[in-house]
C-alpha positions in Angstrom: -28.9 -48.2 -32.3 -26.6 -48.7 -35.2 -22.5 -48.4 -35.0 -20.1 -47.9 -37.7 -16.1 -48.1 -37.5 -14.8 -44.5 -38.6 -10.9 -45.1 -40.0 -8.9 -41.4 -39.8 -5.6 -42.6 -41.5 -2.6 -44.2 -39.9 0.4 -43.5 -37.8 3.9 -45.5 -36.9 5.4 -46.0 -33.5 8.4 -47.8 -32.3 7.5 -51.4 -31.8 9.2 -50.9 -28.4 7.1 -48.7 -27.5 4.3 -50.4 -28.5 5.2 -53.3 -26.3 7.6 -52.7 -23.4 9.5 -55.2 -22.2 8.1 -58.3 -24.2 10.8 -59.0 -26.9 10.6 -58.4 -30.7 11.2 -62.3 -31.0 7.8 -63.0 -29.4 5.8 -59.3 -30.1 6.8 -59.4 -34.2 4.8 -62.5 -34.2 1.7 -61.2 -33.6 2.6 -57.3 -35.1 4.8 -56.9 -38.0 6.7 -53.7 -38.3 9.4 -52.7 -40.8 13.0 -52.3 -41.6 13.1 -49.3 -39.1 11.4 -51.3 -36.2 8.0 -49.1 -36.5 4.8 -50.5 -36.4 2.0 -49.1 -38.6 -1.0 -48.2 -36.3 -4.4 -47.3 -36.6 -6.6 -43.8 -35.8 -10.2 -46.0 -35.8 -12.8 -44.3 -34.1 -16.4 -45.1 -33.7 -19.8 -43.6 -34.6 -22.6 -44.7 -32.2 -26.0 -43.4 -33.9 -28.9 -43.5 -31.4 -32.5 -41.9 -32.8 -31.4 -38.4 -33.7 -28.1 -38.7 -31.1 -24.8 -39.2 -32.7 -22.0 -40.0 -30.6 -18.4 -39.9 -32.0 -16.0 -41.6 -29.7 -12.4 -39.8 -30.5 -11.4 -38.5 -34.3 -7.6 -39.1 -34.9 -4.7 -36.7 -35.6 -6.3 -33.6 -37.4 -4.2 -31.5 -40.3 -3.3 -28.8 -38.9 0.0 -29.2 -37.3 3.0 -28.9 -39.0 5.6 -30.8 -41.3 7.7 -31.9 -38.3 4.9 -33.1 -36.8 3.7 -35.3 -39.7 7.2 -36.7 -40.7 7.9 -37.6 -37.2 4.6 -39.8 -36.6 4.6 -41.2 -40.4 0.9 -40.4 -40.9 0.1 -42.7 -44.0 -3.2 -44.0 -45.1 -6.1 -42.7 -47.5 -8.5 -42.8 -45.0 -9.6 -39.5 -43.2 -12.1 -38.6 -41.0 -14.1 -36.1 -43.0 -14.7 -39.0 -45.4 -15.0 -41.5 -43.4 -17.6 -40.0 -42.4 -19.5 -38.8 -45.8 -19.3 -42.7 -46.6 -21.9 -42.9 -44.3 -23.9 -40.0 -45.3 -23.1 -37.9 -41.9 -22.5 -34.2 -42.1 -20.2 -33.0 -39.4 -23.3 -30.9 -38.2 -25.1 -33.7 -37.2 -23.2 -35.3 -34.5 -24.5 -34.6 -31.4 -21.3 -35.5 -29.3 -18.0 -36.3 -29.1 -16.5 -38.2 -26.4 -12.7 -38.2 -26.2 -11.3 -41.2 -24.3 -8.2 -39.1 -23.2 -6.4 -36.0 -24.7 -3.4 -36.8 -26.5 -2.8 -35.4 -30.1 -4.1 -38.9 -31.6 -7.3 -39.1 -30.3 -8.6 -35.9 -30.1 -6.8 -33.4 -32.8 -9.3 -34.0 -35.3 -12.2 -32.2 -33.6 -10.2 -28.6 -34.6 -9.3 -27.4 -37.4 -7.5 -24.3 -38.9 -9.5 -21.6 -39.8 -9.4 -19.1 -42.5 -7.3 -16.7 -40.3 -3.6 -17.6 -39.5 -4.1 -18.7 -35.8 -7.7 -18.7 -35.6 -9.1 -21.8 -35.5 -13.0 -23.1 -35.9 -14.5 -27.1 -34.3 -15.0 -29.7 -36.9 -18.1 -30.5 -35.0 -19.9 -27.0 -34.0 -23.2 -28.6 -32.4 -21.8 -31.1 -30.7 -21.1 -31.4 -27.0 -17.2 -32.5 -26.4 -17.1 -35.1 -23.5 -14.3 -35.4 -21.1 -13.0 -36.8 -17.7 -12.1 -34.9 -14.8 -9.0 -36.6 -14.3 -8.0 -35.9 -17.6 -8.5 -32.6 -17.8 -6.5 -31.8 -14.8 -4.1 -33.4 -16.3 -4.3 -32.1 -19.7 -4.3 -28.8 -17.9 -0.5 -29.4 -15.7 1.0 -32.1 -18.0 3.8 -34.0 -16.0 7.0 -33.7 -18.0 6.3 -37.2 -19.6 3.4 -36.2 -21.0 3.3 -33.0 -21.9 4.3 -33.2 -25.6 1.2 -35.7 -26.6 -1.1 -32.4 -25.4 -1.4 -29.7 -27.8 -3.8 -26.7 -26.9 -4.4 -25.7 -29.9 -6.7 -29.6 -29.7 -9.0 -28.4 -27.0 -8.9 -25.4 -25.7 -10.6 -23.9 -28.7 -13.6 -26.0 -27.5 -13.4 -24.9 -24.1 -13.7 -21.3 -25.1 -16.5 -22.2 -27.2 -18.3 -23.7 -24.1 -18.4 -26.7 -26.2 -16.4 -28.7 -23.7 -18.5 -30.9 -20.7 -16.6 -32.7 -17.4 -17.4 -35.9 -16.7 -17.0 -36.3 -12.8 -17.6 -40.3 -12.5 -17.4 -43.5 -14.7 -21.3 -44.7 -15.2 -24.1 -44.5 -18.0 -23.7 -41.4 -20.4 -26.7 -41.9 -22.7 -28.7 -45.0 -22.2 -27.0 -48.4 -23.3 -23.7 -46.3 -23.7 -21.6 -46.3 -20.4 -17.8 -45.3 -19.5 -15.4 -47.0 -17.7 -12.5 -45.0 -16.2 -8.8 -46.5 -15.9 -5.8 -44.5 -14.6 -2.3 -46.6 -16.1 -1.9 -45.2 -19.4 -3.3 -42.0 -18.3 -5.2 -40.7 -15.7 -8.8 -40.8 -16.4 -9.0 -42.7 -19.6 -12.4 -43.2 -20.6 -13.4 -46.6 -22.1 -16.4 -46.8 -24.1 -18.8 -50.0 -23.1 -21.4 -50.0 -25.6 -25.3 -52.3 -25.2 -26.5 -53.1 -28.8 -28.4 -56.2 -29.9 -28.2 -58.2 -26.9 -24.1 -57.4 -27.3 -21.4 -55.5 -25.5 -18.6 -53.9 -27.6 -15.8 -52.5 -25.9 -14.1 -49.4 -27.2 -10.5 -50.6 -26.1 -9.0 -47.1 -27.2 -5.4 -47.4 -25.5 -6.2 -49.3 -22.5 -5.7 -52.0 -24.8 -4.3 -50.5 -28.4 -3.8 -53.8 -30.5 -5.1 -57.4 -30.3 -1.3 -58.4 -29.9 -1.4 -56.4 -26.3 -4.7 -58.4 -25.1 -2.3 -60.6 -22.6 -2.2 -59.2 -19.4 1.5 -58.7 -19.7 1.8 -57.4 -23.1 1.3 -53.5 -22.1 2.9 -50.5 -24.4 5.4 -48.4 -22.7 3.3 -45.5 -23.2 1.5 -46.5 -20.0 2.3 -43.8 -17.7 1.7 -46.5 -14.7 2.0 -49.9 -15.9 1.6 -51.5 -12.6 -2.2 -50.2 -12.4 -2.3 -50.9 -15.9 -1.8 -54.9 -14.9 -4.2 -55.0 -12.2 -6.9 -53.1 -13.9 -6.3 -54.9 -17.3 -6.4 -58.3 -15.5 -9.8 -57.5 -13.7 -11.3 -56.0 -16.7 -10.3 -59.3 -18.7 -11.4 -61.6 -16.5 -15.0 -59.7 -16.7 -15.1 -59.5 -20.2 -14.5 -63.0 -20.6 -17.2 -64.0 -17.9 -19.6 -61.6 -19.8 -18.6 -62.0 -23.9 -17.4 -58.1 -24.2 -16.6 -57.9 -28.0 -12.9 -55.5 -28.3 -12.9 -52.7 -30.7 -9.5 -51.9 -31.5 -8.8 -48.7 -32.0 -4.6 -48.9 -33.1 -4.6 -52.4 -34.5 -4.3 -51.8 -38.4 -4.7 -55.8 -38.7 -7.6 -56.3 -36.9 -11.0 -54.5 -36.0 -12.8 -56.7 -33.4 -12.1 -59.8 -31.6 -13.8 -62.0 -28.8 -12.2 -63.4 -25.9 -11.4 -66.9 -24.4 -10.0 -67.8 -20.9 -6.6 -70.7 -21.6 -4.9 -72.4 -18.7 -2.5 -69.4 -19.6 -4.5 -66.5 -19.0 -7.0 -64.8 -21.6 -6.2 -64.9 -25.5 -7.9 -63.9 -28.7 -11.1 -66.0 -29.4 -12.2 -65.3 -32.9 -11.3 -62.2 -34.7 -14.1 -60.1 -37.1 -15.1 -57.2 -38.4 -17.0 -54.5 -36.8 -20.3 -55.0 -39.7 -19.9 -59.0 -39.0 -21.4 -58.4 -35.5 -25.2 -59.2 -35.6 
């Protein structure tokens, strides 16, 4: 098995957002953002490559919405996903599957794409099989009115009517040495990624936990839907990725790729911080 970090550009949100209630004083220490109080945030997915399987865990923003939409997230960045990829020598063809940790516009956008025909629109990934939760679907399906504006149908729904989309009923093993983890605060039925390789386990942290600076228990983003489950299942999961050396993947922190974790007498911190091709 062999991983690779895919980068799909950059977006900025409001560093309140980002970190709730935890003041800029303390939050700007560990996340700079600019003159306008926005942070500049990652779209970093992942590439698992298993024999002939090829497993791409989420794919950023996409191109195909419109001027509003672009101005009012700041996309910035060279990096795409298309290229990302071809770095790497993978043809969209090739991957296998695509598991999206939840359904809003950042995360899964960039498995559509416009088509030649106004309206029509054609999958970045025609062979693969598009994974999903249960929970999330429903929910993707009857949005509640907070939200309903980070789920576009144009993002999905042209893979369900290709029969391209799978439900995933349960958290567990999804190929071998690649299992999910279901959490319900930031939205029901995230998927998180827990990844075997070399005698490791790397943690896709997606937007359970977005940035290195939001690893404290307390540090969530206001873009929790729930942020008391958020605490209790961010607290357990620390604790057992302490006790068991998970490795985090960051998929929002622009500064940082991958840390490891260490238990302090005032709850668990950043260990050691390194890339995702330092990991041997």
């Amino acid at each position: 098995m062999k991983i690779y970090k895919i980068e799909t550009g950059n977006f900025k949100c409001d560093g309140g957002a980002m970190f709730s209630v935890v003041p800029k004083l303390l939050w700007s220490r560990k996340y700079p953002s600019d003159e306008d109080n926005l942070c500049n945030c990652a779209m970093r997915s992942m590439l698992v490559v298993d024999g002939e399987r090829k497993i791409l865990i989420d794919n950023g923003t996409g191109d195909k919405q419109g001027e509003d939409y672009f101005k009012n997230h700041h996309l910035n960045g060279d990096a795409s996903l298309l290229n990302s990829l071809a770095e790497i020598k993978v043809d969209p063809q090739e991957i296998t599957d695509v598991v999206f940790t939840h359904l809003h516009f950042d995360h899964c956008g960039g498995a559509v794409r416009n088509g030649a025909i106004k309206d029509v629109y054609e999958l970045v990934f025609p062979n693969a099989t598009h994974w999903v939760s249960r929970p999330q679907w429903e929910n993707y399906c009857q949005p509640n009115i907070r939200e309903a504006d980070a789920y576009f149908k144009e993002n999905v729904l042209p893979i369900k009517e290709a029969g391209k989309l799978k439900i995933i009923e349960e958290e567990g093993e999804l190929f071998p040495n690649f299992d999910l983890r279901f959490v319900n605060g930031h939205t029901p039925g995230l998927m998180v990624p827990v990844i075997k390789i070399q005698n490791k386990t790397i943690v896709f942290a997606g937007d359970f936990i977005p940035t290195a600076a939001n690893v404290p228990v307390k540090w969530l983003a206001s873009y929790d839907l729930n942020p008391s489950i958020s605490l209790r299942e961010k607290e357990l999961f620390l604790k057992e990725a302490v006790e068991n050396s998970y490795i985090l993947f960051f998929q929002h922190d622009i500064l940082n790729e991958c840390c490891s974790l260490k238990q302090t007498a005032r709850g668990v911190k950043v260990d050691e911080f390194f890339l995702l091709n330092d990991i041997r």
